[in-house]
PDB file of N, CA, C and O in Angstrom:
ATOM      1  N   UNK A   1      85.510  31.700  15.002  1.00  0.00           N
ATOM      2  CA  UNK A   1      84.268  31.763  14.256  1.00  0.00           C
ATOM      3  C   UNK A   1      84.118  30.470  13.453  1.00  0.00           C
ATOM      4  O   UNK A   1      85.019  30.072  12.715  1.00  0.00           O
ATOM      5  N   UNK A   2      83.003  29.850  13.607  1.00  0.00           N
ATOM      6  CA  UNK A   2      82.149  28.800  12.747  1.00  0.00           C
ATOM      7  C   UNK A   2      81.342  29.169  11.977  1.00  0.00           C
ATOM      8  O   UNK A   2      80.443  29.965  12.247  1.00  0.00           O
ATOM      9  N   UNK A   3      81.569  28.558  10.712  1.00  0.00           N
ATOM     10  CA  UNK A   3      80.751  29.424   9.626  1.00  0.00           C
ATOM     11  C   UNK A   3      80.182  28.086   8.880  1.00  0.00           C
ATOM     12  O   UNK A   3      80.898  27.216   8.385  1.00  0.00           O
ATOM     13  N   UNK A   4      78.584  28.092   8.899  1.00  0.00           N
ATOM     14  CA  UNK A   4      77.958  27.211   8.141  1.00  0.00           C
ATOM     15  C   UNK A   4      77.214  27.506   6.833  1.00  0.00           C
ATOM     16  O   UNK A   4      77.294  28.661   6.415  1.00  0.00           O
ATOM     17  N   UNK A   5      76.545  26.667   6.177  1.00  0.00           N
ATOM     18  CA  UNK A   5      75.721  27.454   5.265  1.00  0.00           C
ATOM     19  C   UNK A   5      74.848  26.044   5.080  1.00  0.00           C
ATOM     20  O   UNK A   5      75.227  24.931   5.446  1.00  0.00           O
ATOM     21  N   UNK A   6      73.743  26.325   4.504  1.00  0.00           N
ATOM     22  CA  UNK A   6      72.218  26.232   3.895  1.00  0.00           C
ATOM     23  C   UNK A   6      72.163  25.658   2.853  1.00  0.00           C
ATOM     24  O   UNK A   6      71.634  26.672   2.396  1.00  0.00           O
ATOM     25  N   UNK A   7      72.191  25.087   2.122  1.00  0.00           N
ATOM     26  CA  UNK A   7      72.348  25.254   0.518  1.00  0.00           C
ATOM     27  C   UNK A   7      70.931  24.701   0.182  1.00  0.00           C
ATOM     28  O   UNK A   7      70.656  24.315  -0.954  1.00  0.00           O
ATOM     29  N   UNK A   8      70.105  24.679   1.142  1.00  0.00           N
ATOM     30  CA  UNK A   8      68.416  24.210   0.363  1.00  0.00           C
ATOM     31  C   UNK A   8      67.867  25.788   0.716  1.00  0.00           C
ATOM     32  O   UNK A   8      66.747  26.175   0.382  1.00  0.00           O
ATOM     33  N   UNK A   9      68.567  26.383   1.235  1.00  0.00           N
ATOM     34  CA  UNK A   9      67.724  28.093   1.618  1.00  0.00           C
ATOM     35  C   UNK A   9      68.855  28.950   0.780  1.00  0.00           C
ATOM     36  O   UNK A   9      68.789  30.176   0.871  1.00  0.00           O
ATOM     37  N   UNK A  10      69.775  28.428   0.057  1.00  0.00           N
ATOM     38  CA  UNK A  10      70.181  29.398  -0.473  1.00  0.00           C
ATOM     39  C   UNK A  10      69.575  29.761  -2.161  1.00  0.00           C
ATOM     40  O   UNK A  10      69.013  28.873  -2.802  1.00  0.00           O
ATOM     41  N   UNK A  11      69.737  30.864  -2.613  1.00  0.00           N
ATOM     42  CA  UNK A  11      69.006  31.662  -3.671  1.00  0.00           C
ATOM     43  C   UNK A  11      69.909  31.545  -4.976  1.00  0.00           C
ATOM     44  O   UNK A  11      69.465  31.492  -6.123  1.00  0.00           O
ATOM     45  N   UNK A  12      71.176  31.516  -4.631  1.00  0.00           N
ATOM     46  CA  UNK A  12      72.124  31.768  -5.606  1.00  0.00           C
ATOM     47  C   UNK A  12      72.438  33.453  -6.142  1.00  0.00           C
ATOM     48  O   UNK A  12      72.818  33.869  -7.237  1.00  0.00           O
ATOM     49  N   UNK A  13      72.175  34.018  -5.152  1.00  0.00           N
ATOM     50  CA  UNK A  13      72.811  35.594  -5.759  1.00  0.00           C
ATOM     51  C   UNK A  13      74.181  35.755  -5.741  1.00  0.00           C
ATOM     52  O   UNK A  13      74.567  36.760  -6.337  1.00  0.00           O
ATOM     53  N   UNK A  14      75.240  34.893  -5.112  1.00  0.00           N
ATOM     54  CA  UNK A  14      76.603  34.962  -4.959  1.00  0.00           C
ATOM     55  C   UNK A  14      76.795  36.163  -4.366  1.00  0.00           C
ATOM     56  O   UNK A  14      77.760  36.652  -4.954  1.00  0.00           O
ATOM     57  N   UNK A  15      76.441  36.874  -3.577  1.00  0.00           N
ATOM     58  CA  UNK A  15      76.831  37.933  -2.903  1.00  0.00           C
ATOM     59  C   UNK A  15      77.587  37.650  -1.946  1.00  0.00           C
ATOM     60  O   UNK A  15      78.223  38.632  -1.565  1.00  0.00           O
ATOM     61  N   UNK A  16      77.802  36.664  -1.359  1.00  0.00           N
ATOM     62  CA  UNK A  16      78.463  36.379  -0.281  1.00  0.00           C
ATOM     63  C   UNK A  16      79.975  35.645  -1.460  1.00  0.00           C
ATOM     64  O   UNK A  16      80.955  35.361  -0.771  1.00  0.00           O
ATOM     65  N   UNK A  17      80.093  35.482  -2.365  1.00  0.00           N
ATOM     66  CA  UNK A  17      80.958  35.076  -3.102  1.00  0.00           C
ATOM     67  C   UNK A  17      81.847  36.362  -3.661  1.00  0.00           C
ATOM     68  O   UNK A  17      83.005  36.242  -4.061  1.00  0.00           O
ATOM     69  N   UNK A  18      81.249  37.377  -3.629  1.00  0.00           N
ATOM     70  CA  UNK A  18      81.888  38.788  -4.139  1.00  0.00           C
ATOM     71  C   UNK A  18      82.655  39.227  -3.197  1.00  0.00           C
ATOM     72  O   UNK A  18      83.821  39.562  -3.403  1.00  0.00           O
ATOM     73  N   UNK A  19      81.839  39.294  -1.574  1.00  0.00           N
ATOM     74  CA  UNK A  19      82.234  39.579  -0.462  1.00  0.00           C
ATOM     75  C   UNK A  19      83.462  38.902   0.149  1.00  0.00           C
ATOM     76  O   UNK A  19      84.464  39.422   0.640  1.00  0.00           O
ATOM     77  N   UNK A  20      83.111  37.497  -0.014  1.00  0.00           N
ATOM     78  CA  UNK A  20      84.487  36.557   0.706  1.00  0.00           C
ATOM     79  C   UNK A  20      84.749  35.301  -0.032  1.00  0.00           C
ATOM     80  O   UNK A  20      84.489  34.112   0.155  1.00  0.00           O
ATOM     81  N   UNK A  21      85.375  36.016  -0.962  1.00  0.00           N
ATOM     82  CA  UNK A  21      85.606  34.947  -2.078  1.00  0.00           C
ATOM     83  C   UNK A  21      86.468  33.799  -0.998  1.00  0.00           C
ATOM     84  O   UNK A  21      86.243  32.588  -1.013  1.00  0.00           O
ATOM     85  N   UNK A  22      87.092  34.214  -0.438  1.00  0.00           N
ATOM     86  CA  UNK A  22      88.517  33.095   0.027  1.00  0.00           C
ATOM     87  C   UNK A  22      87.560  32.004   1.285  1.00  0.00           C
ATOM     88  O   UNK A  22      88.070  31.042   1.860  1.00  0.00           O
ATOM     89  N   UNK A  23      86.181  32.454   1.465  1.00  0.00           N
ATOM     90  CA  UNK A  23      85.405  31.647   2.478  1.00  0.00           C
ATOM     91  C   UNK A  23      84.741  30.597   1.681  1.00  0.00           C
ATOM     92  O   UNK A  23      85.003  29.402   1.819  1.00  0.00           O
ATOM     93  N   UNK A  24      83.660  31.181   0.635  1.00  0.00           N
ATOM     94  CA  UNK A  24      82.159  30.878  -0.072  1.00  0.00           C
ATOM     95  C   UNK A  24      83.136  30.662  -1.644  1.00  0.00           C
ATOM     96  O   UNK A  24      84.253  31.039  -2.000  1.00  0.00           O
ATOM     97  N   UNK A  25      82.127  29.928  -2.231  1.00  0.00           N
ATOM     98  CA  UNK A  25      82.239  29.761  -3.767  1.00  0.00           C
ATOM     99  C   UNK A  25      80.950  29.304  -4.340  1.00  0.00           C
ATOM    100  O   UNK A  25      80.052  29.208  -3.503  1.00  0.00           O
ATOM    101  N   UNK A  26      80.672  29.034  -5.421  1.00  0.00           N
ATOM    102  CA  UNK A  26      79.427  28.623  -6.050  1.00  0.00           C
ATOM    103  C   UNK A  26      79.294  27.568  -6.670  1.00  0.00           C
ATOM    104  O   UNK A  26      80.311  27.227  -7.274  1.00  0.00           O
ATOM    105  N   UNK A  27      78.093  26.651  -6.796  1.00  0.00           N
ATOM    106  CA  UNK A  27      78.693  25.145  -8.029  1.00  0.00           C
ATOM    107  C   UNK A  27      78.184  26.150  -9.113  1.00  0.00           C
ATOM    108  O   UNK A  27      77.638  27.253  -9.106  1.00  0.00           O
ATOM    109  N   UNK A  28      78.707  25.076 -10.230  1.00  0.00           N
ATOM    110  CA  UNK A  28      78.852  25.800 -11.321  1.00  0.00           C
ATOM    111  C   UNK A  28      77.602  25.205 -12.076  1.00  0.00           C
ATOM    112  O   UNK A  28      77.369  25.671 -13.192  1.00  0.00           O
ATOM    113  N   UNK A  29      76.909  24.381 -11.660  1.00  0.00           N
ATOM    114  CA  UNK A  29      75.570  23.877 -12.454  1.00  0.00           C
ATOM    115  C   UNK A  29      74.626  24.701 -11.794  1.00  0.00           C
ATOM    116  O   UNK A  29      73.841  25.164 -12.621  1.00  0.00           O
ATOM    117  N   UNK A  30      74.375  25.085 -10.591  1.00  0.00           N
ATOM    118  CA  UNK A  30      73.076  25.996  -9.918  1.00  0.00           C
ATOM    119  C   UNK A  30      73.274  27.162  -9.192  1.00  0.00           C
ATOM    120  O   UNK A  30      72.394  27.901  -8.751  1.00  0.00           O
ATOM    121  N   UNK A  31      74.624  27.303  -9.080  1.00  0.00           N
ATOM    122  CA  UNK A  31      74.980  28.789  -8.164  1.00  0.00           C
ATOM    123  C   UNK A  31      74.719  28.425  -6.756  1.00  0.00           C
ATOM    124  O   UNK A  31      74.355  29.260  -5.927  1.00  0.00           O
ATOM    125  N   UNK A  32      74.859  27.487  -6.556  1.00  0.00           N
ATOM    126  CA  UNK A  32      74.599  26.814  -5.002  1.00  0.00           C
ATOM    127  C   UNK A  32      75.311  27.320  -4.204  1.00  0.00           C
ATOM    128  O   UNK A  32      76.253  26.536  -4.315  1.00  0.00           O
ATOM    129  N   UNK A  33      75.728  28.243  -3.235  1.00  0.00           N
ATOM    130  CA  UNK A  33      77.179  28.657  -2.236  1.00  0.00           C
ATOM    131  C   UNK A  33      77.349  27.097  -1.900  1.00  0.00           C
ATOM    132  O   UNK A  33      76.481  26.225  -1.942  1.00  0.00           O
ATOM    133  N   UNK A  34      79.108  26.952  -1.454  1.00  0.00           N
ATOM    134  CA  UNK A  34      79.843  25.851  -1.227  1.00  0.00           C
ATOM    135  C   UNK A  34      80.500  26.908  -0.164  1.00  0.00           C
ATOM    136  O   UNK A  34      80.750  28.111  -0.238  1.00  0.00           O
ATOM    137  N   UNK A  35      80.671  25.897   0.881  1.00  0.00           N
ATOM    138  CA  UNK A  35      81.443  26.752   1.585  1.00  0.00           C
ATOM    139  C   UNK A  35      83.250  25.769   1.576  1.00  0.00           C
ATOM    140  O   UNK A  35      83.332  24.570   1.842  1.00  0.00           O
ATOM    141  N   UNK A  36      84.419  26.621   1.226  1.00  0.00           N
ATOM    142  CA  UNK A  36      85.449  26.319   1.140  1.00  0.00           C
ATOM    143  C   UNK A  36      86.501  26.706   2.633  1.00  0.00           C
ATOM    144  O   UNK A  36      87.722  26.561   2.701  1.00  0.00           O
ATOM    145  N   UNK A  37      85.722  27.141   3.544  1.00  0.00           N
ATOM    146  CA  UNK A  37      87.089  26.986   4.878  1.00  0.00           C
ATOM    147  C   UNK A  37      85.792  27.396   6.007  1.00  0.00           C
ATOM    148  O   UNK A  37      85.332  28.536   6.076  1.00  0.00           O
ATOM    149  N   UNK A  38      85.416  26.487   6.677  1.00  0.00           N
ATOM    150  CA  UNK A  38      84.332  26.535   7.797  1.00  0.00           C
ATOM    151  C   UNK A  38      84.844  27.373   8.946  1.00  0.00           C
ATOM    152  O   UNK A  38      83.990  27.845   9.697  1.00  0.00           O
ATOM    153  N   UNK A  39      86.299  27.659   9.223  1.00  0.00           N
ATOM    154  CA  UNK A  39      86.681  28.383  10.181  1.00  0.00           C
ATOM    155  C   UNK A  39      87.715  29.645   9.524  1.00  0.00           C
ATOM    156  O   UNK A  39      88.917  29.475   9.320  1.00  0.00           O
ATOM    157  N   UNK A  40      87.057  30.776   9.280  1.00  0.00           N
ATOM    158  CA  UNK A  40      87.915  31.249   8.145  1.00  0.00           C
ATOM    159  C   UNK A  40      89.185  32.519   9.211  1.00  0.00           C
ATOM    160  O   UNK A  40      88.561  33.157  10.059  1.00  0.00           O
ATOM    161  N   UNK A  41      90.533  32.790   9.172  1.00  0.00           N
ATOM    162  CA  UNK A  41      91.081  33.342   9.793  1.00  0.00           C
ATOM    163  C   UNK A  41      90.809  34.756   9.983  1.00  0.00           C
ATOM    164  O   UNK A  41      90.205  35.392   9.118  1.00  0.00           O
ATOM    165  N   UNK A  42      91.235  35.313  11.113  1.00  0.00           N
ATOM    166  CA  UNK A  42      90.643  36.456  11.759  1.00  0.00           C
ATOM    167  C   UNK A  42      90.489  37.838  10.788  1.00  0.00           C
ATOM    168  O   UNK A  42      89.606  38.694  10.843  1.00  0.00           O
ATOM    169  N   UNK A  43      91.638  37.756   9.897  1.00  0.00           N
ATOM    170  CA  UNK A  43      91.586  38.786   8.914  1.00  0.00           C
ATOM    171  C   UNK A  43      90.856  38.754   7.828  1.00  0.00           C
ATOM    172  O   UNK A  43      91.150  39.547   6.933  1.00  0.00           O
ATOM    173  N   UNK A  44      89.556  37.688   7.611  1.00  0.00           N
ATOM    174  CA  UNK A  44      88.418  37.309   6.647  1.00  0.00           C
ATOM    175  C   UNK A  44      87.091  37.491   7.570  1.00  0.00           C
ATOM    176  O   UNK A  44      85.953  37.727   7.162  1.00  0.00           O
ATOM    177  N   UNK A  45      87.501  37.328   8.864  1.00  0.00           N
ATOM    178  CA  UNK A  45      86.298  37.356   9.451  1.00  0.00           C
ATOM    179  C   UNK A  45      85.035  38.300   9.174  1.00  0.00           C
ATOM    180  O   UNK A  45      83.829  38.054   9.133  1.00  0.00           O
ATOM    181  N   UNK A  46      85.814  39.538   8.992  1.00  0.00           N
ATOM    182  CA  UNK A  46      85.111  41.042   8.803  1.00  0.00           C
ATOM    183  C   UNK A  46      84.039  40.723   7.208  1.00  0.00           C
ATOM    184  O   UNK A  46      82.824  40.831   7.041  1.00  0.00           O
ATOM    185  N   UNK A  47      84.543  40.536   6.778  1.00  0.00           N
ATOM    186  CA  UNK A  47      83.999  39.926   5.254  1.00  0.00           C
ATOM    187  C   UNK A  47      83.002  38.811   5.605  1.00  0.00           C
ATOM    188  O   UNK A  47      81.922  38.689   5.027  1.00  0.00           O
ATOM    189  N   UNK A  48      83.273  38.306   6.223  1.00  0.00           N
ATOM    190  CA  UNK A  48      82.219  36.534   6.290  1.00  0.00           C
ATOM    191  C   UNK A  48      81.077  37.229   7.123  1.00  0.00           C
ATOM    192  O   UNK A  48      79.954  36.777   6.900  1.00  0.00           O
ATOM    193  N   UNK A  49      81.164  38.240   8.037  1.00  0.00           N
ATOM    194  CA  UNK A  49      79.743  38.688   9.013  1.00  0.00           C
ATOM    195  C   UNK A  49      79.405  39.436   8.234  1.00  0.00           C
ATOM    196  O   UNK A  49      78.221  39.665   8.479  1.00  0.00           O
ATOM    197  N   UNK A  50      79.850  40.226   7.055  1.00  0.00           N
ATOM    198  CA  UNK A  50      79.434  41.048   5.916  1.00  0.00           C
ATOM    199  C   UNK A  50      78.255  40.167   5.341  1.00  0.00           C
ATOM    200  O   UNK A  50      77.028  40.233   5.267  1.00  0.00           O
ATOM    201  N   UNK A  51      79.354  39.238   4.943  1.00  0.00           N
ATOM    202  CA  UNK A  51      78.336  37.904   3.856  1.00  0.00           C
ATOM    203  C   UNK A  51      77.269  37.392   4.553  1.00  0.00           C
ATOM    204  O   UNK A  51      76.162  37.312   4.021  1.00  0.00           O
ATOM    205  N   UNK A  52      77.487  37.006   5.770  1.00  0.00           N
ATOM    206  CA  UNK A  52      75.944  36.559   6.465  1.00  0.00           C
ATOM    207  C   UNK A  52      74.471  37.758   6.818  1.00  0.00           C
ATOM    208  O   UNK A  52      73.259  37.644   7.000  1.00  0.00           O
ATOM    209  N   UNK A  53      75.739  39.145   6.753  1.00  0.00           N
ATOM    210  CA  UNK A  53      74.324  39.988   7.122  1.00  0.00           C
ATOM    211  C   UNK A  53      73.283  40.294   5.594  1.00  0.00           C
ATOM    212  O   UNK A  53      72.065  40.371   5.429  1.00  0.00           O
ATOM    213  N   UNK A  54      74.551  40.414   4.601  1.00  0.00           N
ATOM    214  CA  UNK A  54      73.228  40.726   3.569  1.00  0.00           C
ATOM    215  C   UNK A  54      72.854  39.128   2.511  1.00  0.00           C
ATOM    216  O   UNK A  54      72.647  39.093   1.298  1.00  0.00           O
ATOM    217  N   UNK A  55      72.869  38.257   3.244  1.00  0.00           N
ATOM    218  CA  UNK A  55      72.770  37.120   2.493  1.00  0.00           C
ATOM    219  C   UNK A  55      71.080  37.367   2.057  1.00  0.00           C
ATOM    220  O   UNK A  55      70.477  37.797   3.040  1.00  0.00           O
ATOM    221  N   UNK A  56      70.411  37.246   1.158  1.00  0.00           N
ATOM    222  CA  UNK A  56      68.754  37.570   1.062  1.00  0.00           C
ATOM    223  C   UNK A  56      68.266  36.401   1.115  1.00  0.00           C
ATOM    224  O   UNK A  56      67.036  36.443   1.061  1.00  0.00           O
ATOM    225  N   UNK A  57      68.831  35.002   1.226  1.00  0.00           N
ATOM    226  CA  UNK A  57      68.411  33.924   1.603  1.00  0.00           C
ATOM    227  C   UNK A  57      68.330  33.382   3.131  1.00  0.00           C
ATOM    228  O   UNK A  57      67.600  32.449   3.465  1.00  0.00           O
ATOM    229  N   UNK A  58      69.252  34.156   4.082  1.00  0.00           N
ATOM    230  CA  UNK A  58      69.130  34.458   5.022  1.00  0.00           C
ATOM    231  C   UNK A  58      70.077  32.201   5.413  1.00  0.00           C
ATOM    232  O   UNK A  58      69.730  31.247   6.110  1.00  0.00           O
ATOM    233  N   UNK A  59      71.157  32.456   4.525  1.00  0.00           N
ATOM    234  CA  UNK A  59      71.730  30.978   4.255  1.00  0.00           C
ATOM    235  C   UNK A  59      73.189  30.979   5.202  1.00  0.00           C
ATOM    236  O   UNK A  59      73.772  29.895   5.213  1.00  0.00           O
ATOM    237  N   UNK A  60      73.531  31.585   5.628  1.00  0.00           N
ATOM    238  CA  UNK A  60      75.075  31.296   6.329  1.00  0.00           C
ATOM    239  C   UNK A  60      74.897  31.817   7.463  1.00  0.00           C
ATOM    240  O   UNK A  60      74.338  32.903   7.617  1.00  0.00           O
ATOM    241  N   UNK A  61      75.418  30.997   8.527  1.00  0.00           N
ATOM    242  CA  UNK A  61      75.224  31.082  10.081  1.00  0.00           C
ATOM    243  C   UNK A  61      76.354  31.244  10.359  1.00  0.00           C
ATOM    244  O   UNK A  61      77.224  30.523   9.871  1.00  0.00           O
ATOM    245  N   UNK A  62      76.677  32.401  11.362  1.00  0.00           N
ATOM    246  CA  UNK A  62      77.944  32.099  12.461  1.00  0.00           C
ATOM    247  C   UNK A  62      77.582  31.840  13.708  1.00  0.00           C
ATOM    248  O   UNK A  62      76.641  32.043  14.476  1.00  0.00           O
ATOM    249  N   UNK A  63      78.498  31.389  13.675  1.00  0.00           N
ATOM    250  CA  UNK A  63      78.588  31.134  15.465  1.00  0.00           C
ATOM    251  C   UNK A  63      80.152  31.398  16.427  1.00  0.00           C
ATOM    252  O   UNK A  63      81.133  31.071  15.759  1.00  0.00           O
ATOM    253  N   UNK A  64      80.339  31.683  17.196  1.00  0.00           N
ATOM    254  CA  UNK A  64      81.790  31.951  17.519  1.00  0.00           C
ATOM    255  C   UNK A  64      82.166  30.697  18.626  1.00  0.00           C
ATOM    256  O   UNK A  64      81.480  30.409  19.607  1.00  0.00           O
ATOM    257  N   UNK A  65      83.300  30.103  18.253  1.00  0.00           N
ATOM    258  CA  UNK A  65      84.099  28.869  18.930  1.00  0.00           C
ATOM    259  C   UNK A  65      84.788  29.483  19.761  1.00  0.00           C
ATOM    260  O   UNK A  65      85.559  28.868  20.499  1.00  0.00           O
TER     261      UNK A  65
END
């Protein structure tokens, strides 16, 4: 799994930061998601398609490698 993100379509709700903390993080001046591991291991995966389905910015893409 390839995991991208948006950060001009993202909203800043950090929901995807609650969900997969060990993937996503936030800046600390705008709540921007940062993404911290673009290929995250199989036992996070479940969490990261979590984070992309209820993202309301509709900001993190997978794709599978």
């Amino acid at each position: 799994m390839k995991v991208t993100v948006d950060q001009d379509a993202c909203a800043g709700s950090g929901q995807c930061v609650l969900i997969a903390p060990d993937t996503f993080d936030q800046r600390d001046e705008d709540g921007i998601v940062t993404l911290l591991h673009d290929s995250p291991r199989p036992g996070l995966q479940e969490d990261v398609r979590e984070a992309a389905r209820i993202c309301p910015a509709l900001a993190i893409r997978l794709t599978m490698s």
